[in-house]
KOLKE-431125 format. One line per field, with one value per atom (N, C-alpha, C): residue in one letter; atom name; x, y, z. Coordinates in nm, 4 decimals. Example, Ala and Ser with C-alpha at 12.3 -4.5 7.8 and 13.67 -1.06 7.14 Angstrom:
2
code c(A A A S S S) $
site c(N CA C N CA C) $
X c(1.3190 1.2300 1.3200 1.2850 1.3670 1.2900) $
Y c(-0.5690 -0.4500 -0.3300 -0.2250 -0.1060 0.0030) $
Z c(0.7800 0.7800 0.7800 0.7080 0.7140 0.7870) $
This chain:
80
code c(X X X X X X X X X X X X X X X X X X X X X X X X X X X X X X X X X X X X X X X X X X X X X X X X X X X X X X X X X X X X X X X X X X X X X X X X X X X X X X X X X X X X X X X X X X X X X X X X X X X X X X X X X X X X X X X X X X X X X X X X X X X X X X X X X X X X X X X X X X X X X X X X X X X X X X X X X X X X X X X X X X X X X X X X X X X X X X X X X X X X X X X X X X X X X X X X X X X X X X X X X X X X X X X X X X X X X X X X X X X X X X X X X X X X X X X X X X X X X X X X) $
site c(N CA C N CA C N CA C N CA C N CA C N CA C N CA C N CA C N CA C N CA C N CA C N CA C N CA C N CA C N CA C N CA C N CA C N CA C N CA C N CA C N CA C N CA C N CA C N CA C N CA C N CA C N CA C N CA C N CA C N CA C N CA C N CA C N CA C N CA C N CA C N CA C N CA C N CA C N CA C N CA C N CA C N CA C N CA C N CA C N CA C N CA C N CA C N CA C N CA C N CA C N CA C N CA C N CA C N CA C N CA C N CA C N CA C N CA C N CA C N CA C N CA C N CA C N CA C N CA C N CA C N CA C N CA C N CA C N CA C N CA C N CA C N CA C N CA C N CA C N CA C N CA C N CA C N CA C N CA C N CA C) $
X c(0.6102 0.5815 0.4864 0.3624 0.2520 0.2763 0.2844 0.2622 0.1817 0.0915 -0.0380 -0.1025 -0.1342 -0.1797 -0.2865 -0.2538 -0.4247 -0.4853 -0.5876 -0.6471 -0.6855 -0.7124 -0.7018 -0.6814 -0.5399 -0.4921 -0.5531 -0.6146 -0.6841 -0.7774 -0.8853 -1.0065 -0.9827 -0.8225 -0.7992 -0.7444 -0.7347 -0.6692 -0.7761 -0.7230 -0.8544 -0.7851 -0.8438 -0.7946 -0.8041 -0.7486 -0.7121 -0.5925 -0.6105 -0.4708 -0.3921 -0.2241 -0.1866 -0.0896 0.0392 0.0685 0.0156 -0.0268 0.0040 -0.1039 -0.0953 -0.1775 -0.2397 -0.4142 -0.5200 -0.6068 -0.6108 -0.6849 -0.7943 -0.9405 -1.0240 -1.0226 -1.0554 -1.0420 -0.8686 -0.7703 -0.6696 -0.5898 -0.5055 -0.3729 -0.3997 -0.3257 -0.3042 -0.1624 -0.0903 0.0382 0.0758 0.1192 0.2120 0.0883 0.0767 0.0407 -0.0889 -0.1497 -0.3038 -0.2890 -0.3801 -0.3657 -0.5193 -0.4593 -0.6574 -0.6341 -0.7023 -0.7784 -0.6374 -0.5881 -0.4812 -0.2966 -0.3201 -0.1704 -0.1759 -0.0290 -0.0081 0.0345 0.0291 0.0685 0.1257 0.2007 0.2296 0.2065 0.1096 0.0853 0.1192 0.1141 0.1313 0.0890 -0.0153 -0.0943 -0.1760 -0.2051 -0.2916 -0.4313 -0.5066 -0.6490 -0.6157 -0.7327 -0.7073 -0.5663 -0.4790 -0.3768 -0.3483 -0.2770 -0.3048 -0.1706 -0.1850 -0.0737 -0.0181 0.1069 0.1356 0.1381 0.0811 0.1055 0.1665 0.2165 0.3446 0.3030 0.2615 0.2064 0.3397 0.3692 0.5092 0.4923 0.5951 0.5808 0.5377 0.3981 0.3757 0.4660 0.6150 0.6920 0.7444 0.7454 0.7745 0.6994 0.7622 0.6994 0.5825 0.5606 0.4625 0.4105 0.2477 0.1957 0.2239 0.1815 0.2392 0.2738 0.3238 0.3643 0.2696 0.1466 0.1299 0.1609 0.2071 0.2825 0.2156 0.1504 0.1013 0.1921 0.2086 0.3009 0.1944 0.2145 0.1608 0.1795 0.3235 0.3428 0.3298 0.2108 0.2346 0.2254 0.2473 0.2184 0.3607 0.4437 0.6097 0.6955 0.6371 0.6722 0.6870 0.5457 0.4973 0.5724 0.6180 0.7023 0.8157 0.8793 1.0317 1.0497 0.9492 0.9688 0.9572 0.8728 0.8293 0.9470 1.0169 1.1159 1.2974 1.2499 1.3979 1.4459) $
Y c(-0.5529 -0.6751 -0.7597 -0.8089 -0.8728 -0.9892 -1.1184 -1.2581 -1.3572 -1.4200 -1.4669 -1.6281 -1.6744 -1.7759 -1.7836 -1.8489 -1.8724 -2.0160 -2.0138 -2.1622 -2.1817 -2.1047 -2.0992 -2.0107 -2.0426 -1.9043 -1.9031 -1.9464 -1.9369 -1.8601 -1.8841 -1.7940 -1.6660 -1.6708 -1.5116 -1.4186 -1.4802 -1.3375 -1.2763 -1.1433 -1.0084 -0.9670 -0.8717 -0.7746 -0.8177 -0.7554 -0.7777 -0.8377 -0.8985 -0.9795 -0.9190 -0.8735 -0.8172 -0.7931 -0.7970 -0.9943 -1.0849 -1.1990 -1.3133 -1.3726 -1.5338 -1.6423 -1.6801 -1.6956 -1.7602 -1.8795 -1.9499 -2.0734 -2.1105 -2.0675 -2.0700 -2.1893 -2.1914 -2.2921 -2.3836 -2.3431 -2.4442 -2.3835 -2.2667 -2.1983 -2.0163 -1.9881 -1.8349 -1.7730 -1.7409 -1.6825 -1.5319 -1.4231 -1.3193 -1.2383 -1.0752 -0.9860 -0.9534 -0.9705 -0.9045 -0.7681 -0.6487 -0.5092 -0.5303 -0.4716 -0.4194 -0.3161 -0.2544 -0.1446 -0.1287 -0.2406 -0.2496 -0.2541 -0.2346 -0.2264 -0.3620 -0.3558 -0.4513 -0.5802 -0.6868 -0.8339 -0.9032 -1.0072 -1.1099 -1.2524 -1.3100 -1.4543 -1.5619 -1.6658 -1.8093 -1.9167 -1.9468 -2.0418 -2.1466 -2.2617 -2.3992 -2.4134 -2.4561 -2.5077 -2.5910 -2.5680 -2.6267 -2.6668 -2.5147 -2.5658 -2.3824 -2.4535 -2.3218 -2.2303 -2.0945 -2.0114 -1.9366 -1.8719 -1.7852 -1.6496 -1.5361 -1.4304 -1.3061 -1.2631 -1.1312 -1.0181 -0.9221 -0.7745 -0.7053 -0.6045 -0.5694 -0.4354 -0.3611 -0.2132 -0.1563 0.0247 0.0963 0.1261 0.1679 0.2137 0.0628 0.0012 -0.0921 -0.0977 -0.1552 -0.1329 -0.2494 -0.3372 -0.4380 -0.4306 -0.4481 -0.4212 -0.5393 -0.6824 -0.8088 -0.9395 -1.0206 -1.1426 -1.2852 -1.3760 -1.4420 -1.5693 -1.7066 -1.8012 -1.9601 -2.0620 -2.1244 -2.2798 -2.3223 -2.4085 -2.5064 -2.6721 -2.7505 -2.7632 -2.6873 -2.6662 -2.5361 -2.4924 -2.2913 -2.2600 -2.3438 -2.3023 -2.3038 -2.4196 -2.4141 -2.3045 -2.2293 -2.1362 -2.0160 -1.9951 -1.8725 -1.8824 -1.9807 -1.9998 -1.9424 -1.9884 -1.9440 -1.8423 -1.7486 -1.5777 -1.5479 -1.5835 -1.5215 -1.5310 -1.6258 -1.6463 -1.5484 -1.5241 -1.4206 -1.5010) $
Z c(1.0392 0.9669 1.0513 1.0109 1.0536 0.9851 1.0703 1.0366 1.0218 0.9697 0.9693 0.8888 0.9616 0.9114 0.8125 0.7160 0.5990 0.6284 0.6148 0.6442 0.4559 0.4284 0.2300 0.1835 0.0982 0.0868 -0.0915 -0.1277 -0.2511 -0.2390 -0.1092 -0.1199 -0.0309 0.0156 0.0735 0.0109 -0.1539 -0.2344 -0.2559 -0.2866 -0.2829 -0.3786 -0.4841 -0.6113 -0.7190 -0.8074 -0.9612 -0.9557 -1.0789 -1.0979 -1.1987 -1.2182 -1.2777 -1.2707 -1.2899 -1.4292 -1.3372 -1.3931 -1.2906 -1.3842 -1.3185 -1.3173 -1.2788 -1.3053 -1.2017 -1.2493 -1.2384 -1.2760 -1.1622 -1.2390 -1.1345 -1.0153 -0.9110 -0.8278 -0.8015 -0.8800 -0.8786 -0.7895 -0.8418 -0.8487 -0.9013 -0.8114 -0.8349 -0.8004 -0.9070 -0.8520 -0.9530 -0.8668 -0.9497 -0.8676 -0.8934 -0.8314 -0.8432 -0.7250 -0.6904 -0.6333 -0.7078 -0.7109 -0.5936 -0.4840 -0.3813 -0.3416 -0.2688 -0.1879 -0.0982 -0.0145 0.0343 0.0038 -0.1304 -0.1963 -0.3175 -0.3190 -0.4039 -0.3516 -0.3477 -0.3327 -0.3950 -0.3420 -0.4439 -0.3756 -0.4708 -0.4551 -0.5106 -0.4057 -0.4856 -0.3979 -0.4352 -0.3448 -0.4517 -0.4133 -0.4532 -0.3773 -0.4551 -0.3791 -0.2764 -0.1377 -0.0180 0.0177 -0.0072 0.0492 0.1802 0.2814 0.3526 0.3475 0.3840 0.3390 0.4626 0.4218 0.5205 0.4759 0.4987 0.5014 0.5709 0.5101 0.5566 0.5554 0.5890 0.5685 0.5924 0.5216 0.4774 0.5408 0.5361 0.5741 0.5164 0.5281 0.4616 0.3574 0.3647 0.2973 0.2002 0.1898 0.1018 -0.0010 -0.1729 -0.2649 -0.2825 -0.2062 -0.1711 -0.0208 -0.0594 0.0734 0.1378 0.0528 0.1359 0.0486 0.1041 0.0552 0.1070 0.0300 0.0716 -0.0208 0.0591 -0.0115 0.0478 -0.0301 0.0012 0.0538 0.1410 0.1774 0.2389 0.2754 0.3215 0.4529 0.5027 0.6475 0.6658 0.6498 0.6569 0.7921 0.8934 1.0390 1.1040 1.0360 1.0834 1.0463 0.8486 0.7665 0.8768 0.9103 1.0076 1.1163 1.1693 1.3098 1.2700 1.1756 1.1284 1.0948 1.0386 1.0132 1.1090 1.2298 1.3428 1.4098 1.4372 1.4957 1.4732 1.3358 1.2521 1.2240) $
């Protein structure tokens, strides 16, 4: 499991969207399909995120989630 900071987690989704919700520039949440697996997002404009890179073997490649404290978020997974 890889832990990671977004500085925008709006302009760091990559893929197709599929189910999910995207409203250009606002909000994006539910699953982006890439090159890299499957995801699940939920993030706001200029707001920053934390991201999770999950195990090969898991049915999601990663989890990224947009929080206003995404640097304390990232501390606390990091931490267990």
């Amino acid at each position: 499991m890889k832990v990671e900071l977004v500085e925008d987690g709006l302009k760091a989704t990559h893929g197709l969207r599929a189910p999910g919700l995207g409203l250009p520039g606002l909000r994006k949440v539910g699953s982006w399909h890439g090159s890299d697996g499957r995801s699940f997002i939920s993030v706001d404009r200029n707001q920053p995120a934390v991201r999770v890179s999950l195990s090969p073997d898991a049915n999601w490649a990663a989890v990224m989630i947009g929080s206003a404290d995404a640097a304390a978020v990232a501390r606390s997974i990091e931490a267990g």
